[in-house]
mmCIF file as Biopython writes it, N, C-alpha, C and O atoms, coordinates in Angstrom:
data_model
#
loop_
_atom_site.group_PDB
_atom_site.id
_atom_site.type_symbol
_atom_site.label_atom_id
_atom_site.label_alt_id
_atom_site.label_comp_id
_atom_site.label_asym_id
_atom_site.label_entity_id
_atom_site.label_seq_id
_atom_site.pdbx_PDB_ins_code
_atom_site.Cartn_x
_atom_site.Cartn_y
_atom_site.Cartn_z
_atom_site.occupancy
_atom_site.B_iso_or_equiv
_atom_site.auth_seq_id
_atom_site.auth_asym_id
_atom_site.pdbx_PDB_model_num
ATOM 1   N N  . UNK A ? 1  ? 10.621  9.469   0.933   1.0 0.0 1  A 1 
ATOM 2   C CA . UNK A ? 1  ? 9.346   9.766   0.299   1.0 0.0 1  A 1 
ATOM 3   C C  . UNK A ? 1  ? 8.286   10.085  1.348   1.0 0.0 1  A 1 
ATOM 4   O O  . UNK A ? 1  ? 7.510   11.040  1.315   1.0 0.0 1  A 1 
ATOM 5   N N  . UNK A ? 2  ? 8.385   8.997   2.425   1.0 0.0 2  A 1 
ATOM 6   C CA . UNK A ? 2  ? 7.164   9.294   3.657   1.0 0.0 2  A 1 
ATOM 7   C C  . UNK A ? 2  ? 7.559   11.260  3.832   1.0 0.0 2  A 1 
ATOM 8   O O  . UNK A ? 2  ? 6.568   11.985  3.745   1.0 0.0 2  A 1 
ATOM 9   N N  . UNK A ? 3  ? 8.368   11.669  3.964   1.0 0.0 3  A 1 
ATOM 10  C CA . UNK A ? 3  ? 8.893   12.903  4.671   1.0 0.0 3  A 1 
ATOM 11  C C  . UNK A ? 3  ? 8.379   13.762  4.204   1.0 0.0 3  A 1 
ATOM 12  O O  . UNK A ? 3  ? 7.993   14.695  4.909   1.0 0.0 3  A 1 
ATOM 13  N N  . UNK A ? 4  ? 8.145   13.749  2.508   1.0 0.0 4  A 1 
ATOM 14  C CA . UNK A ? 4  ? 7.991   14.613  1.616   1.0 0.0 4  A 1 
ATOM 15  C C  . UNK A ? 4  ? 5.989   14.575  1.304   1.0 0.0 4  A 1 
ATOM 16  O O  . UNK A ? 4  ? 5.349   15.514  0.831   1.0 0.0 4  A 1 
ATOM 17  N N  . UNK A ? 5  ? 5.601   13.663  1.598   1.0 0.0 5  A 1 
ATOM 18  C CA . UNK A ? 5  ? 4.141   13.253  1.031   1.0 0.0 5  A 1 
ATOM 19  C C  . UNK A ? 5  ? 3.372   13.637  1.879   1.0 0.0 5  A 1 
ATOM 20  O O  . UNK A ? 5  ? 3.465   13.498  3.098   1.0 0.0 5  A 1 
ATOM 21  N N  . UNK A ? 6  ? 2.297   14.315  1.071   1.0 0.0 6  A 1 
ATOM 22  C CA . UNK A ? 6  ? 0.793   14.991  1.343   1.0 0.0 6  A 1 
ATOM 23  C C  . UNK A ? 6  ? 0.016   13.974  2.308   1.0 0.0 6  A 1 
ATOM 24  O O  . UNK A ? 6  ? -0.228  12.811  1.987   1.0 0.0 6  A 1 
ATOM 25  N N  . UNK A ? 7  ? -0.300  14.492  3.393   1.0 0.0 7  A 1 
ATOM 26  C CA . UNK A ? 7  ? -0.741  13.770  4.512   1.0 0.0 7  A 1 
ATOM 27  C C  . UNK A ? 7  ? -2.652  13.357  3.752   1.0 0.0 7  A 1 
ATOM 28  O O  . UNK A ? 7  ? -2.666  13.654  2.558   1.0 0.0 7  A 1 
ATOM 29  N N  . UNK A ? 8  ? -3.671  12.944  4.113   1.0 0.0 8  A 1 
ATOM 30  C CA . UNK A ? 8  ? -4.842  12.709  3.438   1.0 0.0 8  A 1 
ATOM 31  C C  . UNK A ? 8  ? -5.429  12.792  5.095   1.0 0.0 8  A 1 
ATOM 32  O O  . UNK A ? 8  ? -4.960  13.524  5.968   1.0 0.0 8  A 1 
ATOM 33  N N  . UNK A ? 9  ? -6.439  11.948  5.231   1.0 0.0 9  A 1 
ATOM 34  C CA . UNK A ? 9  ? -7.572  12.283  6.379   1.0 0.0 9  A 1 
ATOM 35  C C  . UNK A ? 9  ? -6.343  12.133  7.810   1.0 0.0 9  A 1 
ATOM 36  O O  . UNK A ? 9  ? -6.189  13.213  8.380   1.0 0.0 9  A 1 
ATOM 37  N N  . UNK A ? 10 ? -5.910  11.525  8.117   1.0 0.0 10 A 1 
ATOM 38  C CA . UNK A ? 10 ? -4.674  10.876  9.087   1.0 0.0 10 A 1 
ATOM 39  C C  . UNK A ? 10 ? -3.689  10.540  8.589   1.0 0.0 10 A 1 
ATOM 40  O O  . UNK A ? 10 ? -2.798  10.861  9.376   1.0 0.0 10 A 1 
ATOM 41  N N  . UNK A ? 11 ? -3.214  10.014  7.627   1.0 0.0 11 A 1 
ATOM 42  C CA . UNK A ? 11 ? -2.130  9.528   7.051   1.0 0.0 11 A 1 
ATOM 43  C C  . UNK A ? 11 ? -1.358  9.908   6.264   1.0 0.0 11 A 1 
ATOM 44  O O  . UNK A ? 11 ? -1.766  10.616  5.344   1.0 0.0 11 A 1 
ATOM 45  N N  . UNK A ? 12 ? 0.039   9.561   6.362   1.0 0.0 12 A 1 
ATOM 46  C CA . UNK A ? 12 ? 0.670   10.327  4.526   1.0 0.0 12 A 1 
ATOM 47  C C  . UNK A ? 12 ? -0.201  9.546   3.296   1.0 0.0 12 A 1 
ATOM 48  O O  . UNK A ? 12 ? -0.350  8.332   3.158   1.0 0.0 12 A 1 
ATOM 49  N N  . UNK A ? 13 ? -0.472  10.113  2.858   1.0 0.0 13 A 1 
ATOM 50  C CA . UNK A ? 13 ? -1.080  9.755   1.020   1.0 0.0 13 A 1 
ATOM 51  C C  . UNK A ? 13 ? 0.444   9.067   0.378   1.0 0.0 13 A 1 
ATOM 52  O O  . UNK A ? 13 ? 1.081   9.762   -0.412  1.0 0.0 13 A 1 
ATOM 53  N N  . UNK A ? 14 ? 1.027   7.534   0.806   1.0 0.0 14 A 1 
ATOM 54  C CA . UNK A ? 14 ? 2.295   6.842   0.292   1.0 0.0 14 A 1 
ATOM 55  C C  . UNK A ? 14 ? 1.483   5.583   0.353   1.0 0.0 14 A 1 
ATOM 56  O O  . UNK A ? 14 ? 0.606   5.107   1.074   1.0 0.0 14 A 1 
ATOM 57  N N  . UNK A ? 15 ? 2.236   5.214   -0.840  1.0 0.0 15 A 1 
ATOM 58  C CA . UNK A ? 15 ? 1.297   3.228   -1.170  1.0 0.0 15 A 1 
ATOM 59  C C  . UNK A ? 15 ? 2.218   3.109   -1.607  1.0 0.0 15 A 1 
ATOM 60  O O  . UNK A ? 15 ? 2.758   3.997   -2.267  1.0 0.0 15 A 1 
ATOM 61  N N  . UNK A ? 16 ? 2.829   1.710   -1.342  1.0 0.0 16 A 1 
ATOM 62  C CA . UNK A ? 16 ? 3.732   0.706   -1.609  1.0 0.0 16 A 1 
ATOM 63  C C  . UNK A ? 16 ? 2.890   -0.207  -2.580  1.0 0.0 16 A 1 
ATOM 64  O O  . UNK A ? 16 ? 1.758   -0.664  -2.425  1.0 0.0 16 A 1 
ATOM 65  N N  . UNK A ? 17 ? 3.569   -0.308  -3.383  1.0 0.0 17 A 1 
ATOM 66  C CA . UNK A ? 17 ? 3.069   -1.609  -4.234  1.0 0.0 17 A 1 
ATOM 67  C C  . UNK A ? 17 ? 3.845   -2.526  -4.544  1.0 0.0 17 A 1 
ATOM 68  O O  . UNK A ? 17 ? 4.783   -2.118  -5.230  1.0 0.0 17 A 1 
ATOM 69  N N  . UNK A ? 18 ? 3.863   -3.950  -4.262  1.0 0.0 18 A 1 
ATOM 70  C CA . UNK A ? 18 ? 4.725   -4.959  -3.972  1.0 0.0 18 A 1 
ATOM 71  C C  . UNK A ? 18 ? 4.155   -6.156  -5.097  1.0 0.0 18 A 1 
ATOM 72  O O  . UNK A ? 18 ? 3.003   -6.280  -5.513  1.0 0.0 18 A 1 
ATOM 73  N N  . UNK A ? 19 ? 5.524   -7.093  -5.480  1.0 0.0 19 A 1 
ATOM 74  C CA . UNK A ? 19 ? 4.758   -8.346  -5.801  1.0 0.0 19 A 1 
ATOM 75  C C  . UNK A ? 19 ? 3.803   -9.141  -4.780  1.0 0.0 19 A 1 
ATOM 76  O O  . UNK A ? 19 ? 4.236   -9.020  -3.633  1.0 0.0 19 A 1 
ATOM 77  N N  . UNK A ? 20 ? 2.719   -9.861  -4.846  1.0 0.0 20 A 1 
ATOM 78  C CA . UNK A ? 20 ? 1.987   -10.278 -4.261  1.0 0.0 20 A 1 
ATOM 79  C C  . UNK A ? 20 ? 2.520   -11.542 -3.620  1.0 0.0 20 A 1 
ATOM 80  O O  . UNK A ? 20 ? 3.064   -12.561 -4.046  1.0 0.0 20 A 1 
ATOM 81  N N  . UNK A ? 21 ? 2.110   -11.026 -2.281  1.0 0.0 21 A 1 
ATOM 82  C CA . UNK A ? 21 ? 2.898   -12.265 -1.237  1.0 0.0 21 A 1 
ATOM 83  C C  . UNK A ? 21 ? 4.144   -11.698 -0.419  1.0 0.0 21 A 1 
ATOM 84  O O  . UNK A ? 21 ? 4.766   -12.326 0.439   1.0 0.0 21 A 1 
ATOM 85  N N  . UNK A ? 22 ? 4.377   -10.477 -0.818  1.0 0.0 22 A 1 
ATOM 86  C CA . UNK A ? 22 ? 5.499   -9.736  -0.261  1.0 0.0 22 A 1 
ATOM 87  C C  . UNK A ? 22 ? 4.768   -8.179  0.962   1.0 0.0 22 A 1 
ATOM 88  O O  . UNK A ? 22 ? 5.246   -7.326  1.710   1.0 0.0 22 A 1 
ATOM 89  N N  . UNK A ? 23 ? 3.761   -8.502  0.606   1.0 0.0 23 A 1 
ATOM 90  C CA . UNK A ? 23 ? 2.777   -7.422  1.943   1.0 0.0 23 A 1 
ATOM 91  C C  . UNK A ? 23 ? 3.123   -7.751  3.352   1.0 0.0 23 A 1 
ATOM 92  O O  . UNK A ? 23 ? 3.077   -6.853  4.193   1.0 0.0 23 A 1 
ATOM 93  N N  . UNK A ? 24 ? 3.381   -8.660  3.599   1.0 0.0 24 A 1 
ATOM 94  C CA . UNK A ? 24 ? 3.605   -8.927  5.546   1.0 0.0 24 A 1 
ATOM 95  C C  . UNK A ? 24 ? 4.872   -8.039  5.467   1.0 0.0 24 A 1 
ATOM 96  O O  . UNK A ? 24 ? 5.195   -6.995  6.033   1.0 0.0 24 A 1 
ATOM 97  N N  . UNK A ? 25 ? 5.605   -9.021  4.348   1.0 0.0 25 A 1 
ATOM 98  C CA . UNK A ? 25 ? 7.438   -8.055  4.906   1.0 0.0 25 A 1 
ATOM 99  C C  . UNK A ? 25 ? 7.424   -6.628  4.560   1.0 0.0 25 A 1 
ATOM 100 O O  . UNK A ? 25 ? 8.210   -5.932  5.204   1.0 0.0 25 A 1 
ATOM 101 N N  . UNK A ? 26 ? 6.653   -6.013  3.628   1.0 0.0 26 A 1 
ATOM 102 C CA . UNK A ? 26 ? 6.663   -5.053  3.805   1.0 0.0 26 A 1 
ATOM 103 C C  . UNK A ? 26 ? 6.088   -3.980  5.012   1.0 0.0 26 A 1 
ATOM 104 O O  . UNK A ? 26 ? 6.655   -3.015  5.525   1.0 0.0 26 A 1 
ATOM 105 N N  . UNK A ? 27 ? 5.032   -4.423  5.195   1.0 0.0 27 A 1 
ATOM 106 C CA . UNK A ? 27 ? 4.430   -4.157  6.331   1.0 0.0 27 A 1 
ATOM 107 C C  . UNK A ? 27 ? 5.585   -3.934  7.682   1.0 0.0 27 A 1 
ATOM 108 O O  . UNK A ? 27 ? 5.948   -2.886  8.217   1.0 0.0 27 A 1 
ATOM 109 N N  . UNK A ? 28 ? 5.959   -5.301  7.956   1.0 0.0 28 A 1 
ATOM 110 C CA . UNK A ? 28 ? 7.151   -5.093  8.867   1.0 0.0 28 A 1 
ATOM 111 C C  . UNK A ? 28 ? 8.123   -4.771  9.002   1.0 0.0 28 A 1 
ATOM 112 O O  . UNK A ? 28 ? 8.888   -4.937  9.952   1.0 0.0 28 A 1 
ATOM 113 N N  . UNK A ? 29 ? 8.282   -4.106  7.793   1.0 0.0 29 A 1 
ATOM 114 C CA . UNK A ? 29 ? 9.827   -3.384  7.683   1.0 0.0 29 A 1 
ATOM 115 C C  . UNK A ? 29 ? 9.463   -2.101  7.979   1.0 0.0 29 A 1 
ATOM 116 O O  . UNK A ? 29 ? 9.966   -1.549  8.957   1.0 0.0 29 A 1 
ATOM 117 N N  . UNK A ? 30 ? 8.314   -1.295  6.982   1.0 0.0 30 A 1 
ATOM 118 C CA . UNK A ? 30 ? 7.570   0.328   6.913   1.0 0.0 30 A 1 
ATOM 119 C C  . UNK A ? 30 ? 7.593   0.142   8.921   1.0 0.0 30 A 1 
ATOM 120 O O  . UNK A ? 30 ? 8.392   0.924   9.436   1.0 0.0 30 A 1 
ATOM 121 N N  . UNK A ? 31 ? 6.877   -0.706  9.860   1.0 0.0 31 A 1 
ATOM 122 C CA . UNK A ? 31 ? 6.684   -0.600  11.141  1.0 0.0 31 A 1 
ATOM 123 C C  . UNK A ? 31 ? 8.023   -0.522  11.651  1.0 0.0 31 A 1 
ATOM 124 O O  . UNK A ? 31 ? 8.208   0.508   12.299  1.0 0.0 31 A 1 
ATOM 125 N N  . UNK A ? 32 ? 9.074   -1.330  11.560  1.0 0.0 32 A 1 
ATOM 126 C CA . UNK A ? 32 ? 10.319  -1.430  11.861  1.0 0.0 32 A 1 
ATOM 127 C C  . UNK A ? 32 ? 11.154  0.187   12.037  1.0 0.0 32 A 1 
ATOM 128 O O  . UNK A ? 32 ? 11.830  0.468   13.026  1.0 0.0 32 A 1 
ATOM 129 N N  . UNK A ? 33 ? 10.935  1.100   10.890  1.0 0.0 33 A 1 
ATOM 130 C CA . UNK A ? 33 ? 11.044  1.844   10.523  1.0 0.0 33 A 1 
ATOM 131 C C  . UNK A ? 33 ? 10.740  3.170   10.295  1.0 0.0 33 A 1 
ATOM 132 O O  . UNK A ? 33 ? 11.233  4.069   9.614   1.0 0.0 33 A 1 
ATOM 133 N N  . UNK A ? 34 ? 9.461   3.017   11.310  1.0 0.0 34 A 1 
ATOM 134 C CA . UNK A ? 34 ? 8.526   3.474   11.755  1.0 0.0 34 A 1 
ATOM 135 C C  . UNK A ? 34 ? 8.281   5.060   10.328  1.0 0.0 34 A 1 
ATOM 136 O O  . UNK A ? 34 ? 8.222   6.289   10.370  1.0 0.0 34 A 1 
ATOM 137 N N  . UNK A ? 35 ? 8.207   3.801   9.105   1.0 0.0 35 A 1 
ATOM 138 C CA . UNK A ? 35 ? 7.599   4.672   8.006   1.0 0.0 35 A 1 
ATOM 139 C C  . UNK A ? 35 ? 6.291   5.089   8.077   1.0 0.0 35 A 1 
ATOM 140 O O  . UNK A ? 35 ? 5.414   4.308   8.445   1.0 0.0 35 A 1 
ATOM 141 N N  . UNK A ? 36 ? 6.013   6.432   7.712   1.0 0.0 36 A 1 
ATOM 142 C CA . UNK A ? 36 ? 4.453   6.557   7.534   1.0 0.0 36 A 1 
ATOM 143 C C  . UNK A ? 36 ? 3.813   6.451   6.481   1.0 0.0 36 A 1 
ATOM 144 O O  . UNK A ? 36 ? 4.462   7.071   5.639   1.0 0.0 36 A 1 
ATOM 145 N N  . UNK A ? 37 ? 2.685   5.922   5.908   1.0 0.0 37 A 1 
ATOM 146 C CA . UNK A ? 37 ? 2.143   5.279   4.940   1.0 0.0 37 A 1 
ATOM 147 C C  . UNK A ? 37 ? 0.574   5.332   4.891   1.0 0.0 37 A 1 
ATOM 148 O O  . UNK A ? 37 ? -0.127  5.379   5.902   1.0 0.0 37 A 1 
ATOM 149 N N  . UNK A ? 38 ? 0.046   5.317   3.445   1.0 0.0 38 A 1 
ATOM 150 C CA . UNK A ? 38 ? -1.426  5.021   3.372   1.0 0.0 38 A 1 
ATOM 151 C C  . UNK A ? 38 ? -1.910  3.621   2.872   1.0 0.0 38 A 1 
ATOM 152 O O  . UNK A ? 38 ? -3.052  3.219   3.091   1.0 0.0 38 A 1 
ATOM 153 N N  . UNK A ? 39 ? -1.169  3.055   2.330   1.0 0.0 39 A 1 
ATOM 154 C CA . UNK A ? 39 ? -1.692  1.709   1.898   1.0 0.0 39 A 1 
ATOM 155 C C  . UNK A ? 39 ? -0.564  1.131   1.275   1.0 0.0 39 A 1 
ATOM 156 O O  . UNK A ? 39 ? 0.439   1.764   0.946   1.0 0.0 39 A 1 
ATOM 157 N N  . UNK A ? 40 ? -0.823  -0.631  1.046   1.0 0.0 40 A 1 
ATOM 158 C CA . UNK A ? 40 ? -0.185  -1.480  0.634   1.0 0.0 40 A 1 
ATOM 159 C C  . UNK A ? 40 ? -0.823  -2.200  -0.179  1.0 0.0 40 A 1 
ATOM 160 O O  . UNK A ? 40 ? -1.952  -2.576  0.139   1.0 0.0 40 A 1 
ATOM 161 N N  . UNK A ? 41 ? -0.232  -2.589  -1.491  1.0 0.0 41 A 1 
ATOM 162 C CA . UNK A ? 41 ? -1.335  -3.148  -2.175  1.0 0.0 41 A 1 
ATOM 163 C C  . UNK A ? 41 ? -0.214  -4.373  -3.138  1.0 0.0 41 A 1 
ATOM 164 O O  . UNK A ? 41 ? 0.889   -4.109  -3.617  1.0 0.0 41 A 1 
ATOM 165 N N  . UNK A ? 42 ? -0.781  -5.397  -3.175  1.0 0.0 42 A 1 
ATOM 166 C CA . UNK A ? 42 ? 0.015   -6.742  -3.902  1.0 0.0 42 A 1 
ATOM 167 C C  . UNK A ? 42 ? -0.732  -6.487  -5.695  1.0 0.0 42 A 1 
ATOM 168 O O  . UNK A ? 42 ? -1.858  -6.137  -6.047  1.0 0.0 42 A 1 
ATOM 169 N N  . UNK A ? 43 ? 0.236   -6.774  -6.308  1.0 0.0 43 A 1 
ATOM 170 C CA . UNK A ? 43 ? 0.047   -7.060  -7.574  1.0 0.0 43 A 1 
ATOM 171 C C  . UNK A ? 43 ? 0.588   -8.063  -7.966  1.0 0.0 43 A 1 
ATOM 172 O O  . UNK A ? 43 ? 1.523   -8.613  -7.383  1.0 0.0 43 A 1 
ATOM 173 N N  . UNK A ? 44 ? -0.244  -8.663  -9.644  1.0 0.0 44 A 1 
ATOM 174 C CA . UNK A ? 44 ? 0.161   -9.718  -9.994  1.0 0.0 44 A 1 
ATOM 175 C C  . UNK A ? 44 ? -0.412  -9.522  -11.550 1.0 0.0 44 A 1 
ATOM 176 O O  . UNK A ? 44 ? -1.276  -8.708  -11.875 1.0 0.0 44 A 1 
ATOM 177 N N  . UNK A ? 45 ? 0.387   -10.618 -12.586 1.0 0.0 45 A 1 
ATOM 178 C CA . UNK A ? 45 ? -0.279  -10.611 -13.505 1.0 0.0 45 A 1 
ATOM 179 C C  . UNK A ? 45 ? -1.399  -12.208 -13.867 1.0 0.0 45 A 1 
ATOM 180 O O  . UNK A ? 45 ? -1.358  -13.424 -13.682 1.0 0.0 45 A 1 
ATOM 181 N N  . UNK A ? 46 ? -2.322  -11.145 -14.487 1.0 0.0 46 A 1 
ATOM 182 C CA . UNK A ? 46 ? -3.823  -12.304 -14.356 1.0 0.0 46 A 1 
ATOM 183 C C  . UNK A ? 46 ? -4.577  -12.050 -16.068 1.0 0.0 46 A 1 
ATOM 184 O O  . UNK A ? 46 ? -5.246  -11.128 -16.535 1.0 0.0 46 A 1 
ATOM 185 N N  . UNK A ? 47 ? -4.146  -13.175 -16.564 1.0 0.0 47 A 1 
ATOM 186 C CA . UNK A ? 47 ? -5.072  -13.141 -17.949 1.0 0.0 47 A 1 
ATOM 187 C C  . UNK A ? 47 ? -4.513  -12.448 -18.910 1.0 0.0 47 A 1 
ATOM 188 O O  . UNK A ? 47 ? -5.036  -12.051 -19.952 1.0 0.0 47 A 1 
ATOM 189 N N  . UNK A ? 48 ? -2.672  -12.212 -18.270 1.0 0.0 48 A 1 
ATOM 190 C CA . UNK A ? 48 ? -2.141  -10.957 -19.534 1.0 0.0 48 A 1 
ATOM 191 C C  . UNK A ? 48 ? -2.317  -9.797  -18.949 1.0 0.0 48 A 1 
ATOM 192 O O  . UNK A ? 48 ? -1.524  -8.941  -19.340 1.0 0.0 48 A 1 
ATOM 193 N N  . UNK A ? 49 ? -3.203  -9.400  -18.013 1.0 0.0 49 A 1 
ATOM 194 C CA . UNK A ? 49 ? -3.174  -8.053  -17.399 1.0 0.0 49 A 1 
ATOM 195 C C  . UNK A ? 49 ? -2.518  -7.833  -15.790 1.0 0.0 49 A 1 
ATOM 196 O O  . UNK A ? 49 ? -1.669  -8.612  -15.357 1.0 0.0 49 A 1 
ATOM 197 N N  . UNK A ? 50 ? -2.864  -7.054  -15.252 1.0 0.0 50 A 1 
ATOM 198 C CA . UNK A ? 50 ? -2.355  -6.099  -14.235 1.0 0.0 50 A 1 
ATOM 199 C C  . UNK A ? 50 ? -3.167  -6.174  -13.065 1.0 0.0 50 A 1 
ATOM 200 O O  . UNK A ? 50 ? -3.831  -5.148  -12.920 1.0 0.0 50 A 1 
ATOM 201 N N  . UNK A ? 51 ? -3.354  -7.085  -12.129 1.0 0.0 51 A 1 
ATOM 202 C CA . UNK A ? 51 ? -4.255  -6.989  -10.716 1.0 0.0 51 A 1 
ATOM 203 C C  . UNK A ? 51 ? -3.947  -6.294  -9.672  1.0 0.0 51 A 1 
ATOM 204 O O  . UNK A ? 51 ? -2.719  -6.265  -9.759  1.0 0.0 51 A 1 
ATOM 205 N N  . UNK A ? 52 ? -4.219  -5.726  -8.762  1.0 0.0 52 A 1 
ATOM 206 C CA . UNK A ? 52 ? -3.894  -5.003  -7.912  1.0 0.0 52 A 1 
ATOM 207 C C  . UNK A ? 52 ? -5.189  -5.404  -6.935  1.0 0.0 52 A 1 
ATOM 208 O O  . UNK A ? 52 ? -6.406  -5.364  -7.115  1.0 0.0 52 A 1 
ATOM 209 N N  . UNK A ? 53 ? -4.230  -5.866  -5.662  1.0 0.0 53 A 1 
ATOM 210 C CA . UNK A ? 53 ? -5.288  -6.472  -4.304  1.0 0.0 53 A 1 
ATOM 211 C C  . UNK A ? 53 ? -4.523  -5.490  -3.272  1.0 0.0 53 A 1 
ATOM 212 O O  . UNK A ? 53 ? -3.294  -5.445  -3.220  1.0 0.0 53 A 1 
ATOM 213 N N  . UNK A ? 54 ? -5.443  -4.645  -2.388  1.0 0.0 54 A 1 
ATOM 214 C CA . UNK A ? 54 ? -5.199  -3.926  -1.634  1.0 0.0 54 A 1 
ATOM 215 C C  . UNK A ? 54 ? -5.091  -4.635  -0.254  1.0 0.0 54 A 1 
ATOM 216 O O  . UNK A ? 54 ? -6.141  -5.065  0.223   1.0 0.0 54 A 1 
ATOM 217 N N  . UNK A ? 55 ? -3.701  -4.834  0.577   1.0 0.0 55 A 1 
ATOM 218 C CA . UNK A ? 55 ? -3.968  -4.976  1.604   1.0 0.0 55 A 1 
ATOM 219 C C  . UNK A ? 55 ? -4.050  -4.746  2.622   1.0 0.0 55 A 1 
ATOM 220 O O  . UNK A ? 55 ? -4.298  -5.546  3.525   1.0 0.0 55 A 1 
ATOM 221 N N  . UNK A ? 56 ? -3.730  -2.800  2.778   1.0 0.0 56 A 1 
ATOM 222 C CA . UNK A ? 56 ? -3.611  -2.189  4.010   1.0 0.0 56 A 1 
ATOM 223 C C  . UNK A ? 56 ? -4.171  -0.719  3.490   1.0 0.0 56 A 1 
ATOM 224 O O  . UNK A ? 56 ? -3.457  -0.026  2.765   1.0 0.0 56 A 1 
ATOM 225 N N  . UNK A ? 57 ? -5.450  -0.296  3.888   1.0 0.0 57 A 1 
ATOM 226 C CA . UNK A ? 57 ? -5.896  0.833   3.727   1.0 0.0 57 A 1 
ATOM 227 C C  . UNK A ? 57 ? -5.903  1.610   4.631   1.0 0.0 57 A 1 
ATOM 228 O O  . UNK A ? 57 ? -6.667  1.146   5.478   1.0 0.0 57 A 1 
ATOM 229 N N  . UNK A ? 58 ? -5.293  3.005   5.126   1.0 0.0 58 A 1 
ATOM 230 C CA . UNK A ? 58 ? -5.559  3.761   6.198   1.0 0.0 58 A 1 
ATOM 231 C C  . UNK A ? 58 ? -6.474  4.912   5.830   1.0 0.0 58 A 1 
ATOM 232 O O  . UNK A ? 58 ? -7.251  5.415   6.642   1.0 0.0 58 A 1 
ATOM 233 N N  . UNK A ? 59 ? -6.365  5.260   4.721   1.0 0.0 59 A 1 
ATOM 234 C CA . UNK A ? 59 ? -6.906  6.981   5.023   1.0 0.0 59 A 1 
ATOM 235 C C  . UNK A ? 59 ? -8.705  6.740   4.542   1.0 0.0 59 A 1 
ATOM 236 O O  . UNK A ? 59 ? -9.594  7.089   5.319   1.0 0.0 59 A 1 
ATOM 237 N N  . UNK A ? 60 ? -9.096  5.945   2.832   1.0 0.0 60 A 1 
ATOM 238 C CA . UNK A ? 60 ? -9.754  6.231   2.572   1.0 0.0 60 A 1 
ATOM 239 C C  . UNK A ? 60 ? -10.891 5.272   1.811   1.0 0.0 60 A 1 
ATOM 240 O O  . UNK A ? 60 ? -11.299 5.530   0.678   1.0 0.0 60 A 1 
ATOM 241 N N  . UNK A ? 61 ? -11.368 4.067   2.638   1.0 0.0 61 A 1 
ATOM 242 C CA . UNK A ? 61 ? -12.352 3.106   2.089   1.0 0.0 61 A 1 
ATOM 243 C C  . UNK A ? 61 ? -12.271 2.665   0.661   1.0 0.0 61 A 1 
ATOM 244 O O  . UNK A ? 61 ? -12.109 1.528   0.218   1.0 0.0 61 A 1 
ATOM 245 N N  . UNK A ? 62 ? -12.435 3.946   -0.045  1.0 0.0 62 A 1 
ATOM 246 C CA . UNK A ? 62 ? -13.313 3.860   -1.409  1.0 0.0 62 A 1 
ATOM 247 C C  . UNK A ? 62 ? -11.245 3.012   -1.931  1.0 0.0 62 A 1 
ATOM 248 O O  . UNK A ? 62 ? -11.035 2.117   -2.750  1.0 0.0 62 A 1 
ATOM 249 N N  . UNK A ? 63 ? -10.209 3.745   -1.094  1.0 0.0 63 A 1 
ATOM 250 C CA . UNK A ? 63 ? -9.224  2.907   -2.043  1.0 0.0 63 A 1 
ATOM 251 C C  . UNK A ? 63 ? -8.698  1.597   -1.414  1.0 0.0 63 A 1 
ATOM 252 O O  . UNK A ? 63 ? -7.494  1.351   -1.340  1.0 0.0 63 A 1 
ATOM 253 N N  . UNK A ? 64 ? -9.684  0.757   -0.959  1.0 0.0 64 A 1 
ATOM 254 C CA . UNK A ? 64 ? -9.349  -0.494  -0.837  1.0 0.0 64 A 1 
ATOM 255 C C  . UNK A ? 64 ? -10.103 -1.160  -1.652  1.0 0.0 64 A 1 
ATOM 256 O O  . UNK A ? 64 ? -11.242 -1.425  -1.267  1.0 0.0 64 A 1 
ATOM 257 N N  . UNK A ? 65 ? -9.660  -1.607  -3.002  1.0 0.0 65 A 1 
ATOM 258 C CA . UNK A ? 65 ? -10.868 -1.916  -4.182  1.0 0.0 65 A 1 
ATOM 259 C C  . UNK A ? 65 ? -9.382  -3.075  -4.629  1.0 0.0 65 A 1 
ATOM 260 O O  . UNK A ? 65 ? -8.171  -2.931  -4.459  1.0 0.0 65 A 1 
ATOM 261 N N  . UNK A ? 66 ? -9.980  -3.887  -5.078  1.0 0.0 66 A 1 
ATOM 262 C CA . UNK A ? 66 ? -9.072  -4.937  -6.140  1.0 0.0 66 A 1 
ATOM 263 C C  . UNK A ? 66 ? -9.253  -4.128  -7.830  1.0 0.0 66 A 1 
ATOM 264 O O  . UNK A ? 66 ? -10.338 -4.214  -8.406  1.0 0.0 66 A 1 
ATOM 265 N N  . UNK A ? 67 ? -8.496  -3.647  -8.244  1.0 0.0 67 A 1 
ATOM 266 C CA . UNK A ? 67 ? -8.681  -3.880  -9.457  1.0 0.0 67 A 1 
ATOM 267 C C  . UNK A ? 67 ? -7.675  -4.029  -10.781 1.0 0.0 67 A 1 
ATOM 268 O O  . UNK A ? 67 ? -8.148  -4.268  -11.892 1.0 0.0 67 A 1 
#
């Protein structure tokens, strides 16, 4: 997927989205692997819904938002 994806300001435009608490290993595997990537973001469910906590933003501020 990194190979194939639209690069953004510096980075490939690729986000991993993981269960929450699983961001380090991912992190160190994408480095291991020397995947290229724009962000990492943990999810969980909260209240019946869908959270999303961003924990690695490269290309673009506005998408490091919890929501």
């Amino acid at each position: 997927m990194s190979e194939v994806a639209p690069y953004g300001r510096k980075f490939k435009k690729l986000f991993f989205y993981v269960p929450n608490g699983y961001e380090e290993a991912l992190l160190k595997l994408l480095e291991e692997n020397e995947i290229e990537f724009d962000g990492i973001r943990g999810y969980q469910i909260e209240s019946g819904g869908l959270k999303v906590i961003p924990f690695i933003t490269k290309n673009d501020d506005y998408d490091h938002q919890v929501t």
